[in-house]
Each structure stands twice: as structure tokens, then as C-alpha cells.
GUTOR-772254 format. One record per residue: residue in three letters; x, y, z of N, C-alpha, C, O in turn. Coordinates in pm, whole numbers, plus 50000, padded with zeros to 5 digits. Example, Ala and Ser with C-alpha at 12.3 -4.5 7.8 and 13.67 -1.06 7.14 Angstrom:
ALA513194943150780512304955050780513204967050780514244966850846SER512854977550708513674989450714512905000350787513415011450804
***
This chain:
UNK746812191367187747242178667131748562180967056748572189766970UNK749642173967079751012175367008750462171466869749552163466851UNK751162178266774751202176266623752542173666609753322175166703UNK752982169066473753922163066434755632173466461756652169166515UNK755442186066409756782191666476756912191666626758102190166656UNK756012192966746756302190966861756432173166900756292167667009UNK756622169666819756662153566847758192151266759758842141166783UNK758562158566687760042160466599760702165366740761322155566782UNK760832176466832761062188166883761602179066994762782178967029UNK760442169767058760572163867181761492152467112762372153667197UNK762042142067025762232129067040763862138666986764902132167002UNK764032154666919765352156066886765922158167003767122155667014UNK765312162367097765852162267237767032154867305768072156467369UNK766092144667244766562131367343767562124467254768182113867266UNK767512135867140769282124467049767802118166929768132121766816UNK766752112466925766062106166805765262113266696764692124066711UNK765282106466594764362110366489763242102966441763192090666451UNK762512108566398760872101466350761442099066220762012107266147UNK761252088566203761342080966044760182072066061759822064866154UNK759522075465901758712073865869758712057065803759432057565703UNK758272044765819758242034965784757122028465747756082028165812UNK757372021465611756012012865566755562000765627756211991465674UNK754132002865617753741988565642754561979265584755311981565488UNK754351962265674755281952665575754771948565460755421943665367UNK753071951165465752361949565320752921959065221752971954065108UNK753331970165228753851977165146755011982365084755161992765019UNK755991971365121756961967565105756801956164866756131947964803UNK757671962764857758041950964752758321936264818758711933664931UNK758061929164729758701915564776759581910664761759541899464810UNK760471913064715761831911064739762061921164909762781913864978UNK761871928064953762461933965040761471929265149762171924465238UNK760341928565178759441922565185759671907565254759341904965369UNK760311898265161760701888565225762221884965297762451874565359UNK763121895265275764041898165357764101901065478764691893565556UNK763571911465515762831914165653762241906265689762421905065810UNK761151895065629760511885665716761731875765757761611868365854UNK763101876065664763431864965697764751871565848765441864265920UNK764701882265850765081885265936764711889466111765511891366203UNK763311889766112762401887866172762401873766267762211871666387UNK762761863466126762821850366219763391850066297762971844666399UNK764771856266294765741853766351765391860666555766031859066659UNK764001868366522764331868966697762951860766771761781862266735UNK763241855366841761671848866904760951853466966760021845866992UNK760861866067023760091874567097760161888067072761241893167042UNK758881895967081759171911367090760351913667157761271917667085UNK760651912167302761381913367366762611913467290762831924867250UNK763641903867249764261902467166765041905667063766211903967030UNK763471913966994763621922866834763921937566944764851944966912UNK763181940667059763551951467071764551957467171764681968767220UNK765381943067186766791945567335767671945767168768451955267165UNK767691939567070768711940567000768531954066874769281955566778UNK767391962466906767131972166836768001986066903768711994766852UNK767511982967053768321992467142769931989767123770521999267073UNK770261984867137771491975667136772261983667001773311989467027UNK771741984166852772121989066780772172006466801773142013966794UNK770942009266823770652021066863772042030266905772722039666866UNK771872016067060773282024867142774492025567047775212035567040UNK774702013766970776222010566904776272021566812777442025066795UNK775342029266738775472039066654776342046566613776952046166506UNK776442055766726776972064966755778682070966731779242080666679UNK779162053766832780122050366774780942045766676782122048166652UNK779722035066595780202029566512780022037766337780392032766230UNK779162054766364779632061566281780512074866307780492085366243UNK781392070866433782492079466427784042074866371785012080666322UNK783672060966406784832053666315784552056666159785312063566092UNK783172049666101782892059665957783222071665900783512072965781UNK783182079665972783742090365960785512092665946786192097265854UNK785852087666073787352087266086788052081865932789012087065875UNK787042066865875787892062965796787792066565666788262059865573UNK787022080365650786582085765528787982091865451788802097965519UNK788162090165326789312100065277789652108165323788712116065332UNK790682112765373791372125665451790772129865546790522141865562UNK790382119565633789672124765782790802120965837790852126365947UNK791462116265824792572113165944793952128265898794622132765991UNK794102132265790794802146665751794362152365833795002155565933UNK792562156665805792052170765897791892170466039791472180866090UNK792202158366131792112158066255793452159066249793672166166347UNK794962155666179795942158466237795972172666256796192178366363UNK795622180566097795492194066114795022203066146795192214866117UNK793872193866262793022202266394793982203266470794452214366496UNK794412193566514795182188066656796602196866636797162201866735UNK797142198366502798132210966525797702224966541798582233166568UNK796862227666533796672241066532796372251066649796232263066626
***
């Protein structure tokens, strides 16, 4: 039976990580009702989980620009690129 590091082992494989998430009961309410109200916003499983992938994919990219626009990331790639 896989236990929890061969279930880490297999999903780092593939690029993912196991994060651990609370029930929505166990959530505060303030946060709690944020998420529900964001929730509304999709009408089907389907939906919540084409625009989950969707982020998923955008990731990747959208923390290499993060990166890029960090203080003196744009110095140390010039002063990769000369060297």
C-alpha cells in the first residue's frame, strides 16, 4: 500500500505537490465565506476544475515573470548572459 512519501515521490514526478487543505468547516469565517463566495462564481464541478487546471498550467509562467521582476533579477541575468 503507498504511504504518504511514495505518494510525495510519485505526484513530484509529474511537476506536483501534496498540500495539505482544510475542510471548509474548518476554515475561520471570514475566510470561510470568501471561498464560498468564490465558489459561486463556477456552476459546475466541471468548471471549478477546467479553471483550476487552467491556473495550474499558467503557473509556471506567471512565476517566472515574478521572479524576473524581483530587485536585481534583471542585473544577474545580464551578468549571466555576459559571462
Amino acid at each position: 500500500m503507498p504511504g504518504l512519501a511514495s505518494i510525495e515521490a510519485a505526484l513530484g514526478a509529474l511537476g506536483w505537490a501534496l498540500v495539505p487543505v482544510p475542510k471548509l468547516k474548518m476554515l475561520p469565517e471570514e475566510l470561510r465565506s470568501k471561498v464560498e463566495a468564490l465558489a459561486a462564481d463556477f456552476t459546475s464541478e466541471d468548471e471549478a476544475l477546467g479553471a483550476a487546471i487552467a491556473a495550474a498550467a499558467a503557473f509556471p509562467a506567471q512565476a517566472a515573470k515574478d521572479v524576473a521582476n524581483l530587485p536585481g533579477a534583471r542585473r544577474r541575468v545580464a551578468q549571466a548572459q555576459a559571462a
